[in-house]
DODOMI-497771 format. One line per field, with one value per residue (C-alpha): residue number from 1; residue in one letter; chain; x, y, z. Coordinates in Angstrom, 3 decimals, always signed. Layout:
residues N
nr <- [NUM_...] $
rest <- [A_...] $
kette <- [A_...] $
xx <- [X_...] $
yy <- [Y_...] $
zz <- [Z_...] $
//
This chain:
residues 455
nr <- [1_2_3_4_5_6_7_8_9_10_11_12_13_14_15_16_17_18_19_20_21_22_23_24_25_26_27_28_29_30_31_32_33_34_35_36_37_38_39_40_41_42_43_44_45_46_47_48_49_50_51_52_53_54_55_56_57_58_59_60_61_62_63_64_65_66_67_68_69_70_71_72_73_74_75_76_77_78_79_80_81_82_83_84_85_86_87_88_89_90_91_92_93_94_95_96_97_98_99_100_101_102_103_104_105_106_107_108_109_110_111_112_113_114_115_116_117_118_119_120_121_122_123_124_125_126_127_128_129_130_131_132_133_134_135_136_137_138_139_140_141_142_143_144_145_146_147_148_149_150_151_152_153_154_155_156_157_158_159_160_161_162_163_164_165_166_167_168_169_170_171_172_173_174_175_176_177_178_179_180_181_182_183_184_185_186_187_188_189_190_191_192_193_194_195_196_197_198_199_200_201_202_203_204_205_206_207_208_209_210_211_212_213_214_215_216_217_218_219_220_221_222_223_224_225_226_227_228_229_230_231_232_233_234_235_236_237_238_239_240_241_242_243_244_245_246_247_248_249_250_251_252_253_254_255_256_257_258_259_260_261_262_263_264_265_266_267_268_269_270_271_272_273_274_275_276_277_278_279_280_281_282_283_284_285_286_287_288_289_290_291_292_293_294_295_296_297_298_299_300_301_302_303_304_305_306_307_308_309_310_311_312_313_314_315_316_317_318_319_320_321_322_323_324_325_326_327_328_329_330_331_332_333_334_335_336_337_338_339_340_341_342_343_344_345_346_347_348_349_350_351_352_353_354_355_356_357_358_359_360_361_362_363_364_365_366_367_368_369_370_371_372_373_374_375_376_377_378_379_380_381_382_383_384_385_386_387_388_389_390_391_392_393_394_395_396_397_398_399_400_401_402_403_404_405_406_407_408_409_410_411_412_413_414_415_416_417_418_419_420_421_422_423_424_425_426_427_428_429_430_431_432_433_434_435_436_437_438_439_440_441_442_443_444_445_446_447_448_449_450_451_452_453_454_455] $
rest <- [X_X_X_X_X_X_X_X_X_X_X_X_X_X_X_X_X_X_X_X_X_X_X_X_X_X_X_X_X_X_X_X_X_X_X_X_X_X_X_X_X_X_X_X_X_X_X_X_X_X_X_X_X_X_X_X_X_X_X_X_X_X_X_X_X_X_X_X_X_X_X_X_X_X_X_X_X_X_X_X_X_X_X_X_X_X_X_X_X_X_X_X_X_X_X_X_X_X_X_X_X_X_X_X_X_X_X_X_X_X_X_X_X_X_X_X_X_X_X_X_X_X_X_X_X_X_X_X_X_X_X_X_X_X_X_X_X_X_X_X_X_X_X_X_X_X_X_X_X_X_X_X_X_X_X_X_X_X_X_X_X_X_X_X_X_X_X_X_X_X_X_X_X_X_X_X_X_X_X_X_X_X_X_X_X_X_X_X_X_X_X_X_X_X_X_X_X_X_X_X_X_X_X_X_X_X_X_X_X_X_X_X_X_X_X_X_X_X_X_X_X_X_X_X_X_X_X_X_X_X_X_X_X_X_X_X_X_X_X_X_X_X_X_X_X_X_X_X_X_X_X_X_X_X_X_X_X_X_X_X_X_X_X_X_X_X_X_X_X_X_X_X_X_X_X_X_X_X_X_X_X_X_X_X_X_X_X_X_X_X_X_X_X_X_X_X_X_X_X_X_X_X_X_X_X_X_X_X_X_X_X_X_X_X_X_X_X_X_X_X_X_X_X_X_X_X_X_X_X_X_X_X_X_X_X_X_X_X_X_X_X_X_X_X_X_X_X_X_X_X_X_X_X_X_X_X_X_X_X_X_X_X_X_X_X_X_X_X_X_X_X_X_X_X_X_X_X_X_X_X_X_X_X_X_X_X_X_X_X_X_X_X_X_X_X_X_X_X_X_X_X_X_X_X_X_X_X_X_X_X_X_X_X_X_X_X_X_X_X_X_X_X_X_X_X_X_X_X_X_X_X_X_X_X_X_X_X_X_X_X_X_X_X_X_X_X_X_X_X_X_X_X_X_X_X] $
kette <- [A_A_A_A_A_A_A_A_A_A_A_A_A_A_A_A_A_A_A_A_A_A_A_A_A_A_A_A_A_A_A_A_A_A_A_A_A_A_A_A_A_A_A_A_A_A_A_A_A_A_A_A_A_A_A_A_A_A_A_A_A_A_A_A_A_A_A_A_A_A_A_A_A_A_A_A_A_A_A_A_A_A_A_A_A_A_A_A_A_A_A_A_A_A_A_A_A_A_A_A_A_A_A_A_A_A_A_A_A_A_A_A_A_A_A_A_A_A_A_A_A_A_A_A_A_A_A_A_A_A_A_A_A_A_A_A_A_A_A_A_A_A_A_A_A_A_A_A_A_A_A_A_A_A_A_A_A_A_A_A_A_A_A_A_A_A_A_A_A_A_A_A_A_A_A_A_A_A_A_A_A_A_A_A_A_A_A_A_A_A_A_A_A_A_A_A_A_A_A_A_A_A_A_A_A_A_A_A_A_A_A_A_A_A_A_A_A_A_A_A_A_A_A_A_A_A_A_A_A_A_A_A_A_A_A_A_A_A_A_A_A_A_A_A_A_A_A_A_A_A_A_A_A_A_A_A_A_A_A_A_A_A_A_A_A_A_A_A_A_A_A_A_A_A_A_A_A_A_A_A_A_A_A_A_A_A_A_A_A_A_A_A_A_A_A_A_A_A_A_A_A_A_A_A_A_A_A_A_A_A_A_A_A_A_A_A_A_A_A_A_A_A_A_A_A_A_A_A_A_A_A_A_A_A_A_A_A_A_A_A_A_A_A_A_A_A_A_A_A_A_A_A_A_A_A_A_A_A_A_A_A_A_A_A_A_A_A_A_A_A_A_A_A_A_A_A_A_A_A_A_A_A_A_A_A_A_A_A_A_A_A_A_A_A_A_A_A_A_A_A_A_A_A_A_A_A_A_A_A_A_A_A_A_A_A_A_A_A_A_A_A_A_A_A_A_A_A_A_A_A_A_A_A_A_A_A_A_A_A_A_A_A_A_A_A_A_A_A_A_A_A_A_A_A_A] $
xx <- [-0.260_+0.051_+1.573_+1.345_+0.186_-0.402_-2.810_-3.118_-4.348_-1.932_-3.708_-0.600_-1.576_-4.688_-3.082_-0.356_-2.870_-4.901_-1.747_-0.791_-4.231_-4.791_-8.487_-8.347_-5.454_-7.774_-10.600_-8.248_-6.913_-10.874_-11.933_-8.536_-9.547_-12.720_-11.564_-8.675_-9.268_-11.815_-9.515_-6.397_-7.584_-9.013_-5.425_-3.513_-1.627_-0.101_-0.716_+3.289_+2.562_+0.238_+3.233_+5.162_+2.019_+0.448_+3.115_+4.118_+1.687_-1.217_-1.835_-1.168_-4.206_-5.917_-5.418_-6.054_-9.666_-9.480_-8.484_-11.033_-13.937_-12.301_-12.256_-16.256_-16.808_-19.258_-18.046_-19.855_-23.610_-22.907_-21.990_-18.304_-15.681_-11.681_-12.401_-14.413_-12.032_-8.813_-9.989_-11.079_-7.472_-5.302_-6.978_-5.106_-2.017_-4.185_-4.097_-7.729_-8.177_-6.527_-8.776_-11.843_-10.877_-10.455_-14.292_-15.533_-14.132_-15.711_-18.928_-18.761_-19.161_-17.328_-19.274_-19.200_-18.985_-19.007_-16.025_-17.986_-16.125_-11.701_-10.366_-6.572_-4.549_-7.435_-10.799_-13.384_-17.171_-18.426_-21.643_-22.816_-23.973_-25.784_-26.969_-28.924_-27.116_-26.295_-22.814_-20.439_-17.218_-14.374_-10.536_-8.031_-4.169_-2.962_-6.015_-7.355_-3.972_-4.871_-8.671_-10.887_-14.164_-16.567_-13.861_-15.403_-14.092_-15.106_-13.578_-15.609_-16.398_-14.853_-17.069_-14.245_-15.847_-16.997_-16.013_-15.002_-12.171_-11.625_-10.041_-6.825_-8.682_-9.412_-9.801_-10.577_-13.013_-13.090_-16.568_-15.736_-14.912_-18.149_-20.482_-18.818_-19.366_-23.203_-23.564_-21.898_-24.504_-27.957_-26.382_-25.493_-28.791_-30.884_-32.052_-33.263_-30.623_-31.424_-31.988_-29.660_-28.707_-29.820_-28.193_-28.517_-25.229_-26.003_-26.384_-23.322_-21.408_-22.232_-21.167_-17.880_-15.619_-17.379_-15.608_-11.972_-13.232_-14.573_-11.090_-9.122_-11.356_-11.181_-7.507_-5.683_-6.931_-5.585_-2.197_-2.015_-2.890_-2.098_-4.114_-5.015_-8.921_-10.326_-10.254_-12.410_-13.108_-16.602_-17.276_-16.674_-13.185_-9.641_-7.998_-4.939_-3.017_-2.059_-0.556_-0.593_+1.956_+0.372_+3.615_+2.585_+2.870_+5.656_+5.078_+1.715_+1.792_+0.636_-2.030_-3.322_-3.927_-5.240_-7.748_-8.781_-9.637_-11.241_-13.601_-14.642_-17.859_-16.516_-13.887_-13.631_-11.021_-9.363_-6.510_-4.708_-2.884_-5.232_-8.794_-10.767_-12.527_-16.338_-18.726_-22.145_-25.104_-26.606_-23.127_-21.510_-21.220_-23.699_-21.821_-21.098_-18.964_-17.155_-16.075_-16.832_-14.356_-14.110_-15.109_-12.884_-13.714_-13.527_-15.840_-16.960_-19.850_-20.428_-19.886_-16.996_-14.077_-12.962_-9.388_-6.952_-5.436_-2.452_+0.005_+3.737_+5.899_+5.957_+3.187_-0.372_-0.414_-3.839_-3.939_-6.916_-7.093_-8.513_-7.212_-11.135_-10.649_-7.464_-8.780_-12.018_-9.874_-7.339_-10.352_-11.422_-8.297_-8.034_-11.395_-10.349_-7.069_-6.953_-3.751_-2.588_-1.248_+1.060_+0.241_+0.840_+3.378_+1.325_+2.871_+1.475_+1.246_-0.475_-1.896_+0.511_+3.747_+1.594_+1.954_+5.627_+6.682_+4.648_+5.960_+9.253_+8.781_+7.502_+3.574_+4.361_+4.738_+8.494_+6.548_+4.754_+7.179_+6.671_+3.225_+2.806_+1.185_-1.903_-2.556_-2.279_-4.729_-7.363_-6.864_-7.587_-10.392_-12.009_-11.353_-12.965_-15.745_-16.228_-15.779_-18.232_-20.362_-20.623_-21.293_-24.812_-26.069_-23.605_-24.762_-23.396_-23.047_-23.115_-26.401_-27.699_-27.101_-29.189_-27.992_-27.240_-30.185_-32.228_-31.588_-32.234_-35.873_-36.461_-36.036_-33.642_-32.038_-31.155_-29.496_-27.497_-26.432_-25.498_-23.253_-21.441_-21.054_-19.564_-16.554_-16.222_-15.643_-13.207_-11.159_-10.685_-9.307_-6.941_-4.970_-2.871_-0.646_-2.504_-5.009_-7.804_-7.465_-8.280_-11.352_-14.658_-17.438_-19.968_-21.437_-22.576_-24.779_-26.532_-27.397_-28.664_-30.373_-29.358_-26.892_-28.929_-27.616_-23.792_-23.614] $
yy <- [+42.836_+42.873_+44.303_+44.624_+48.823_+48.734_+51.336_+50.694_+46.923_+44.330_+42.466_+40.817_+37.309_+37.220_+38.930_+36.097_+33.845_+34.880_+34.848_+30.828_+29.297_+28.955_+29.017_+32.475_+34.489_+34.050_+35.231_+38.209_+38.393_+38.671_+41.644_+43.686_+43.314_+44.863_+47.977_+48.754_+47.798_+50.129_+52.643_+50.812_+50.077_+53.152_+55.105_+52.426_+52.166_+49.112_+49.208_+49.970_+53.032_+54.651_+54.381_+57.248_+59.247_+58.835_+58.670_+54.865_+55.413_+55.876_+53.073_+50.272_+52.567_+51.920_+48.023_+47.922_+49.436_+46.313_+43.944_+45.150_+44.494_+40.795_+40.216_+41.191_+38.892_+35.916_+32.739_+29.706_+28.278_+28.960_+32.791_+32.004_+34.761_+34.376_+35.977_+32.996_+30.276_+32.200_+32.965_+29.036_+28.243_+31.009_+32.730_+31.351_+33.463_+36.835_+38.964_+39.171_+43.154_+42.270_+39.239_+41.668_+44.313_+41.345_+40.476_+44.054_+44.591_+41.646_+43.107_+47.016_+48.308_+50.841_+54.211_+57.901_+60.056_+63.605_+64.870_+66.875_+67.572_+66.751_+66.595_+66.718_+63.361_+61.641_+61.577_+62.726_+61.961_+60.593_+61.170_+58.538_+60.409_+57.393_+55.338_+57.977_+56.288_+58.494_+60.233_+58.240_+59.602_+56.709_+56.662_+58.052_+59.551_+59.978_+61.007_+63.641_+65.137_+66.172_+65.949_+68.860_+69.405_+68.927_+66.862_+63.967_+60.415_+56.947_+54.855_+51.940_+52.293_+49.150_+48.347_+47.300_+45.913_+49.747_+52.182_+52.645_+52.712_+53.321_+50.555_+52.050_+51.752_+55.912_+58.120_+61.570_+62.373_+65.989_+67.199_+66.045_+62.561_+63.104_+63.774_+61.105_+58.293_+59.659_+59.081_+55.656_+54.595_+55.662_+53.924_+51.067_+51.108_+52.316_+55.631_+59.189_+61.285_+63.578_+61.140_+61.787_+57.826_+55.472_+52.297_+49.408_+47.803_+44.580_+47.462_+49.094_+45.639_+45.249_+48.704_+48.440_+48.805_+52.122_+53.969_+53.206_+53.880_+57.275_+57.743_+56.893_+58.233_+61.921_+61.849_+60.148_+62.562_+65.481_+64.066_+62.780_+66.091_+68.793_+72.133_+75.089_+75.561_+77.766_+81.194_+84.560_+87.278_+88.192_+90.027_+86.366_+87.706_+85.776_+86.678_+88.058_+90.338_+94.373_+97.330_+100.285_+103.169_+106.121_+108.914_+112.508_+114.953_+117.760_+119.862_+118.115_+117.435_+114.717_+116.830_+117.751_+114.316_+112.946_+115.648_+114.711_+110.982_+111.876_+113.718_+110.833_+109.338_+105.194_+105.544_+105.288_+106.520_+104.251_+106.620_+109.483_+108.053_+105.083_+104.355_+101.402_+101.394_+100.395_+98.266_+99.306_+97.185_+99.870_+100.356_+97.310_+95.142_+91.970_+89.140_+86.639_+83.482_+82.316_+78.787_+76.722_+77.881_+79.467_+83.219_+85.003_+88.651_+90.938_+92.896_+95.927_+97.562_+99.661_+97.158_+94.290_+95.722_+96.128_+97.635_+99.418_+102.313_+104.176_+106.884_+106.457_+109.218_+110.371_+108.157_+106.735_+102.979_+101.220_+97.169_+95.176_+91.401_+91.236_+92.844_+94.112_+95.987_+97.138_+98.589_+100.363_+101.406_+103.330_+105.096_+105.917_+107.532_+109.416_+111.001_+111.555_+112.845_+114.047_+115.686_+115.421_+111.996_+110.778_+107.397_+104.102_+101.671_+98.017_+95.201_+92.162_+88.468_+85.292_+82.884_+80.616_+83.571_+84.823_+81.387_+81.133_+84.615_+83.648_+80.371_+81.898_+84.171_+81.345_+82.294_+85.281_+89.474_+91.056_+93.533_+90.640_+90.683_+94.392_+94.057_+93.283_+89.572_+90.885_+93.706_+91.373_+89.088_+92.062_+93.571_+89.933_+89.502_+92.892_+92.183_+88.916_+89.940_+92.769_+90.008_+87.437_+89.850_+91.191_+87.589_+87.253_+90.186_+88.168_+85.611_+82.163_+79.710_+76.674_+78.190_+78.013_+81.677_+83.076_+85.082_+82.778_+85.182_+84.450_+80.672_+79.983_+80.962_+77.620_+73.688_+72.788_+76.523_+75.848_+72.942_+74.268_+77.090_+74.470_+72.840_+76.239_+77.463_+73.711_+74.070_+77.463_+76.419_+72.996_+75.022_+77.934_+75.019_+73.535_+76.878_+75.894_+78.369_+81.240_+83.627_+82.014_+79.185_+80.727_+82.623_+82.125_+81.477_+81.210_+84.522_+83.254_+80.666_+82.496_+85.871_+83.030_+81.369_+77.951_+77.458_+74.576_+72.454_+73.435_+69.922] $
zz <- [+47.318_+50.527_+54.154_+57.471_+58.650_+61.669_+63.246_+67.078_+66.741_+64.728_+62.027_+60.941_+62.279_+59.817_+57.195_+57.163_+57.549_+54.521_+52.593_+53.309_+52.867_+48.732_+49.580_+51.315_+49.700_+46.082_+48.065_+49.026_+45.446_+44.536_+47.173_+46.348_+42.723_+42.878_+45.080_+42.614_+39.196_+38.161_+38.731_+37.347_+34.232_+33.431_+34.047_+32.721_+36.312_+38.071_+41.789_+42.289_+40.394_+43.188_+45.520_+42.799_+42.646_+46.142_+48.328_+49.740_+52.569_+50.929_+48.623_+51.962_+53.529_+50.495_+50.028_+54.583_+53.569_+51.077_+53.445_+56.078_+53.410_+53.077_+56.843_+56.452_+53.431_+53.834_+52.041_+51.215_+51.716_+55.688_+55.126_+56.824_+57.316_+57.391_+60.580_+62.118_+60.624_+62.156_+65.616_+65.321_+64.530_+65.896_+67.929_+70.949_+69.567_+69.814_+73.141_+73.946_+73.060_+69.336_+69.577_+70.207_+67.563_+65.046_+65.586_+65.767_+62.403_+60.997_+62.068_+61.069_+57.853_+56.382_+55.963_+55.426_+58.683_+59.212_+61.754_+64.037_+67.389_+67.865_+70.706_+69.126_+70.310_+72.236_+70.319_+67.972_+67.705_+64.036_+62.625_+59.981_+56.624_+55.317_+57.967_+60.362_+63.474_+66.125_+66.624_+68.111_+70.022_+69.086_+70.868_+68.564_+68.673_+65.064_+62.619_+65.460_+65.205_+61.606_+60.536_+61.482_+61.941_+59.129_+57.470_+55.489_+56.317_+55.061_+57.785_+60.237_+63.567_+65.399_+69.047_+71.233_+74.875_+76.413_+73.743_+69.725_+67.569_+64.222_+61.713_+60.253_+56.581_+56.777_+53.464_+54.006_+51.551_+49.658_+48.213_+44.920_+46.236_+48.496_+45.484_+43.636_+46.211_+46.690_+42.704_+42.824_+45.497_+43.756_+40.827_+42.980_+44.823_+41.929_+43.389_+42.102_+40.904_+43.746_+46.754_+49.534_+50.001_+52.997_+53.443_+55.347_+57.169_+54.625_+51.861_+53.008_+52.976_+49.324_+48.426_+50.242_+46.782_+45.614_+48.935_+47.503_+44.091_+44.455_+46.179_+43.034_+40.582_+42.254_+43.040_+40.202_+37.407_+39.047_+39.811_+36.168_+34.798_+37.345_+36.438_+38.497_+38.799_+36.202_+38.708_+37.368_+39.973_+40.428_+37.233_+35.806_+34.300_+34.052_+36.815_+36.115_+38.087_+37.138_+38.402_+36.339_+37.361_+36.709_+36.912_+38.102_+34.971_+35.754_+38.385_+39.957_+43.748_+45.424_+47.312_+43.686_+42.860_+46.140_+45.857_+42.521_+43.392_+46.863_+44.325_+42.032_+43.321_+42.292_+44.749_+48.503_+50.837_+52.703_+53.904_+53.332_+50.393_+49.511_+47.789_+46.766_+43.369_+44.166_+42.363_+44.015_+43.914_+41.225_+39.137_+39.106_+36.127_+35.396_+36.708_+33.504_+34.146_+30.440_+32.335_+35.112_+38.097_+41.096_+41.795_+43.973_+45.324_+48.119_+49.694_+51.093_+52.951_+49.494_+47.315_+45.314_+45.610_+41.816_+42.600_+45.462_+44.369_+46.440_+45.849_+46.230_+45.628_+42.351_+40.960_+41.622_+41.933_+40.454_+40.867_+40.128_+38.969_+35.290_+31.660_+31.800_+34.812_+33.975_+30.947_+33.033_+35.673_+33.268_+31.785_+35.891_+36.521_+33.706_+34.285_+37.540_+37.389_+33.901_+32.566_+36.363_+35.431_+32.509_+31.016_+32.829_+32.893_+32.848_+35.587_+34.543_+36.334_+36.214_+39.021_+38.591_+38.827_+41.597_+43.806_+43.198_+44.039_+47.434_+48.150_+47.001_+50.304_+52.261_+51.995_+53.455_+52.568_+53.404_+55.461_+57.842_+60.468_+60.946_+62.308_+66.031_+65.828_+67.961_+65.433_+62.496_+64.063_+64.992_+61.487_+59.881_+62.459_+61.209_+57.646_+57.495_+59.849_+56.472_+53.741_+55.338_+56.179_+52.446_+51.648_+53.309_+50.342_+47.460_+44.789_+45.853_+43.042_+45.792_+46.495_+43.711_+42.584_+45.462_+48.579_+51.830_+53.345_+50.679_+50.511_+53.968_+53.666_+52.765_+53.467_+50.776_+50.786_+54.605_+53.691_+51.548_+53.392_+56.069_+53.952_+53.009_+55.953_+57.132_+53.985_+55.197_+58.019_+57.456_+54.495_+57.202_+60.143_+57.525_+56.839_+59.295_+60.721_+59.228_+60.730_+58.882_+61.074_+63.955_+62.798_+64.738_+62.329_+65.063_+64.714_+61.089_+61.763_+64.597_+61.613_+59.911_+61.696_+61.804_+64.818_+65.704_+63.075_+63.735_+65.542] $
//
């Protein structure tokens, strides 16, 4: 393995180097060994494979964050480097900023940092999640253009004469790869199950393998066996999506009906044609989750929103996203509406049909372009200022099952509401294009109480 990326500084003189001395380029065989093979062997890959399932950029990154651990290695009862023997040999061919890079990276270890300020195209400032050190603001064009804030990166911080750069070895790290790493290290370092980990720069230099690792071992299974999460709304139900078509009986108006539903004390008008089918806090339904998986809900100031209902011409229009509710809701509007409505006609679809009617229409509804952009982006900002709202009163499983007001009343509950609000806040920046990414989630850590810590 082996090739020349270059990220800003060219290591291509060392990495030659390391390749032509027998000594150095087993060393290098050694080091690249321990970053990949855990992960080869247990997916039965060959490093040409990752190029099929990663993309051919990705696995050089990956072998660069290998090669930077080698240029740290110490070798021999004196604790030599490549680095130290090639400056000693060739470093008259190096201009003296590569010269100074090539020694910086010798020196810094790679670690875990928290994105927590981009300037897009110039910089970003770092903060290290397992050494303590203070933030650092490094010089950078290409990754700013893309990471966000709260992103996770393992990357090092390169000292170069009066400011920092990154090394081009950069993995952005998801919360599974996060929580994998963190498990890898108490092993590693023999810690409590619970212990947020603490490492040394010598510690960190030992543990340099378990960053590419954690990498591999949180990617590869997915893109070996694609699935969709496990998704139930927040009755813990499938979710699967249905419209029942309720046709008017012969004769009945649409006055008659509207009537009837602005009657029934589960529903809520939301126009003169529309309602939403309520869950209050008293009447809705114990929350039971059958698998592990994500909840997805919305919200109102009464209550979950358990279905929309809407009449178009000739019939009333019920859609909700479960078989269950489908099934409760039919009862609803029958009691309701009563012989004012004929039985329904059933539309059903799945997650999966769901995604590729939208990505058939490019993400996007037929009706989008009819709304002026400045009214779509006030109706989003109102509607999400309503869902997150909702969410302050709303069971969180990544809070342990308690209310984000309720967890914050204490020391461990306040972290954890810190590191909600943070995803929140990074998933919402990475829908790109969309009016999630502009939303301003200021307002939520002030109403709880822990703007302080959004740093």
């Amino acid at each position: 393995m082996g090739k020349t990326v270059k990220q800003g500084h060219d290591l291509g003189g060392i990495i030659d180097f390391a390749h032509r001395e027998e000594v150095w380029a087993a060393r290098l065989a050694e080091v690249v060994d321990e970053h990949f093979l855990p992960a080869l062997e247990e997916f039965d890959l060959d490093f040409e494979d990752l190029a099929d399932m990663l993309g051919e950029q990705a696995p050089w990154t990956l072998w660069g964050c290998a090669f930077e651990d080698f240029l740290a290695r110490r070798w021999g009862p004196d604790g030599q480097t490549i680095v130290d023997v090639y400056l000693k040999r060739r470093g008259w061919s190096e201009k003296v900023l590569n010269r100074a890079y090539i020694e910086g990276l010798r020196d810094a270890p790679v670690s875990l940092h928290e994105v927590i300020d981009v300037v897009p195209g110039f910089s970003m400032t770092l903060r290290d999640l397992l050494t303590g050190a203070d933030p650092v603001t490094v010089r950078e064009k290409s990754a700013t253009r893309s990471l966000k804030q709260w992103d996770r990166v393992a990357v090092r911080v390169v000292p170069v004469r009066d400011h920092h750069l990154i090394s081009g070895g950069l993995l952005v790290f998801s919360p599974d790869a996060v929580a994998l790493l963190f498990d890898g290290l108490r092993d590693a370092l023999r810690l409590r199950k619970t212990a947020t980990p603490h490492l040394t720069v010598e510690q960190l230099r030992s543990c340099a393998p378990l960053f590419v690792s954690a990498w591999l071992f949180t990617h590869l299974p997915r893109l070996l066996d694609p699935q969709l999460p496990h998704l139930t709304n927040t009755d813990g139900e499938d979710l699967e999506f249905h419209e029942l078509r309720f046709p008017f009986a012969t004769g009945v108006a649409q006055g008659q009906v509207a009537a009837a539903l602005d009657a029934a004390a589960e529903l809520t008008p939301d126009g003169p044609k529309s309602w939403s089918w309520l869950a209050t806090a008293k009447g809705a339904p114990k929350a039971r989750r059958k698998k592990p998986g994500s909840a997805l809900g919305t919200f109102a100031e009464g209550g979950s929103v358990l279905g929309a209902l809407e009449l178009k011409g000739k019939a009333l229009i019920l859609q909700v996203n479960s078989k269950e509710r489908a099934a409760r809701g039919e009862v609803l509007v029958r009691k309701a509406a009563g012989d004012l409505l004929r039985p329904p006609l059933t539309t059903i679809q799945t997650v999966e049909q769901a995604m590729r009617d939208r990505d058939a229409h490019g993400g996007q509804s037929n009706d989008a372009d009819e709304i002026p952009p400045e009214i779509a982006r006030q109706i989003m900002q109102e509607h999400f200022d309503r869902h997150y709202r909702a969410t302050f009163d709303q069971p969180i499983p990544a809070l342990g099952g308690k209310t984000p007001r309720q967890a914050v009343r204490s020391a461990a509950g306040r972290k954890k509401v810190v590191e909600w609000l943070k995803l929140l806040e990074n998933n919402s920046a990475k829908a790109e294009r969309t009016p999630m990414a502009e939303y301003d989630f200021r307002w939520m850590w002030e109403e709880l109480g822990v703007l302080e810590e959004r740093r």
